[in-house]
Each structure stands twice: as C-alpha cells, then as structure tokens.
N, C-alpha and C positions, 0 to 999 in steps of 0.2 A: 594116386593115379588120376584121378580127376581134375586135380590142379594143375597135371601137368596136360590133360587134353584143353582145359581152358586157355591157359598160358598159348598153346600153339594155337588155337580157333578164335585167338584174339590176333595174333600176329597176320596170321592168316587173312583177318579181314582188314586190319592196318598194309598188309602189302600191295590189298586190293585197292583200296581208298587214296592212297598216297597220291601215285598215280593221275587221278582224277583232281584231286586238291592241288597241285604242281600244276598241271594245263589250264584248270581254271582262275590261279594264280598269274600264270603266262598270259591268256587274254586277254584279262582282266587289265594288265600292265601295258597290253600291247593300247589297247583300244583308250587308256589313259593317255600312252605318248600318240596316237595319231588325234584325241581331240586337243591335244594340248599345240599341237601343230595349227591345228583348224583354226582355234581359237587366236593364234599367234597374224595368220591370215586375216582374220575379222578385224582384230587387232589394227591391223595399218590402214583397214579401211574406216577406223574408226566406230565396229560395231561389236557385237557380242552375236555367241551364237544361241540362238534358242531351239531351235531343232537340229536334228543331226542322227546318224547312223553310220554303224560300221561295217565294212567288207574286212574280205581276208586282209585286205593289205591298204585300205583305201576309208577315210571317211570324209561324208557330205554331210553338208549341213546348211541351216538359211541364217539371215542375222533378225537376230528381233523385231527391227523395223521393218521386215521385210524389202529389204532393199535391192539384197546381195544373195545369192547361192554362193557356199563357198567345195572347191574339191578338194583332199590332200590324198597323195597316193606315194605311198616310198614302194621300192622295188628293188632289193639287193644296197646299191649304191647308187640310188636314181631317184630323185626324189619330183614331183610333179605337183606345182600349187596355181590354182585357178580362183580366180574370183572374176564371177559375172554379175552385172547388175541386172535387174528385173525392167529398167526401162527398155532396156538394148536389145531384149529377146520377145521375139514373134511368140513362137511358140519352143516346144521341147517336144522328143520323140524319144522312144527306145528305137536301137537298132540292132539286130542281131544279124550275124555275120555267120555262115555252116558251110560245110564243107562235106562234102560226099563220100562214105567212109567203105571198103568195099568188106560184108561179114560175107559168114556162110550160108547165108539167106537171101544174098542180094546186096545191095548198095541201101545205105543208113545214112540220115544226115548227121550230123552231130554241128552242136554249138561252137565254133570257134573264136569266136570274139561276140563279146558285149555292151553296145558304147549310149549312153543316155546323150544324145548330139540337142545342142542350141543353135537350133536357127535367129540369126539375126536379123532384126529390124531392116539395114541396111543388106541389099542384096551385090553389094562389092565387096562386104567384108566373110569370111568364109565361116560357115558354122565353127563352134567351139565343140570338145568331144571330150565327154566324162569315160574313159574306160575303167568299165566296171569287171569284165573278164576278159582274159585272153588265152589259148589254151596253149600260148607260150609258157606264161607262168603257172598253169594248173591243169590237173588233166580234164574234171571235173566242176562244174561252178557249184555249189556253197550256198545258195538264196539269194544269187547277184541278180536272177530273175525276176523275183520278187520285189527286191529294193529296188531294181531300176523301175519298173513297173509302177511301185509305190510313187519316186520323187520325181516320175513324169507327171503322174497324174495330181500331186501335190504343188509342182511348178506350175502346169497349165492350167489348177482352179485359181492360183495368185494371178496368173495373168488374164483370167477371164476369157482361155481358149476352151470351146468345145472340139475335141481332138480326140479319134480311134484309133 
C-alpha cells in the first residue's frame, strides 16, 4: 500500500515540475536565438557584444568597445535589426505612450506602448526608436519598464548625459 501511495506522490510532483522545466527550457532557447541574432548584428559591424538583455520578444545589447548599442526584435514574421553608434546620439530617453481606459471607477491610464527613443546629434536626421512594448503584441508589459529605464540610464552614463 505504501508503495503504491509513493509511486503516485512522485508522479504527482513529476506532473507538477514538467511543466516548469519545458518553459524554462523554451526561454532559455528563445533568449539563445535572439542573442545569437544580436551577436550576428555586432558581427557586421565588426564587434562583439559584451552587455545585453532580454525582452519577451526583443534583445539589446552594447559592443565591448563601446561603440555601438545594438536592437534585435522578431515579431511573428517581422524581424527588426538596429545598430546605432554612440558618436551619433545626443542623448537617450524612455518614452511611454497610455491611453485612457474607461473602468468602473472612472477612466485609468494604462501603458500602451514603450519605446527607448535616440535622439540624434544631427537635428535633420529623425530620432531612431527601440520598441520595447506595445500592447499590440501584449496585453501586459513583463519588466520592459525596468529594462528600458535601465539602458537609458546605462546609454546616457556612456555618453556623459545628465538626463531625468
């Protein structure tokens, strides 16, 4: 009798655990193929990447030299690859984009887009825009708050902006 409650309260917790080993397997694989993109970017500009993070669907990263910030972002069948150099940008901002949501309390703003934007040096040429959320592709953001917040303020100590 007891061998057969162990037998089940092991399957039990192997049904449990699967699960969690399978998505963190899936991640794991994702955030391989997006720095492996990143890196392919670095690549033709002739650098490597030494920092870097990942979003749901998107990673950024710098090149060792500090030269270069690089984006990659796939989307379905859409893929997005940005490389900016460090000479060419003023500064860097987060931007956050909401939209006015009507509850049963009143009207709520909610996040609708998220874009780390590069102002450039040259004021003819048009900022460049990292998007980090959009609530096209999700309903809720995931830490993109955080990250963008991080590699604004990590872009604008490389450039030597003091920037709020």
């Amino acid at each position: 009798m007891e061998e057969g409650t162990t037998i089940i309260g092991m399957l039990a917790i192997a049904l449990c655990i699967m699960p969690l080993i399978i998505i963190g397997k899936s991640k794991r694989k994702k955030e391989r193929e997006l720095l492996a993109s990143l890196q392919d970017i670095a690549a033709m500009y002739g650098s490597d990447i030494s920092t870097h993070d990942f979003g749901v669907n998107f990673a950024i990263g710098m090149a060792d030299n500090m030269q270069f910030v690089f984006f990659y972002k796939k989307w379905k069948e859409t893929e997005i690859q940005e490389c900016i150099p460090f000479k060419s940008i003023k500064y860097c901002k987060v931007e956050k984009t909401t939209r006015s949501v009507k509850t049963k309390t009143g009207n709520e703003e909610k996040l609708g887009k998220l874009e780390l934007i590069f102002q450039p040096k040259d004021r003819l040429i048009e900022p460049t825009r990292f998007e980090f959320f959009n609530t096209r592709h999700f309903a809720q953001p995931s830490g993109e708050i955080q990250l963008a917040k991080k590699w604004e303020s990590i872009i604008n100590e490389r450039l030597g902006v003091i920037y709020d």
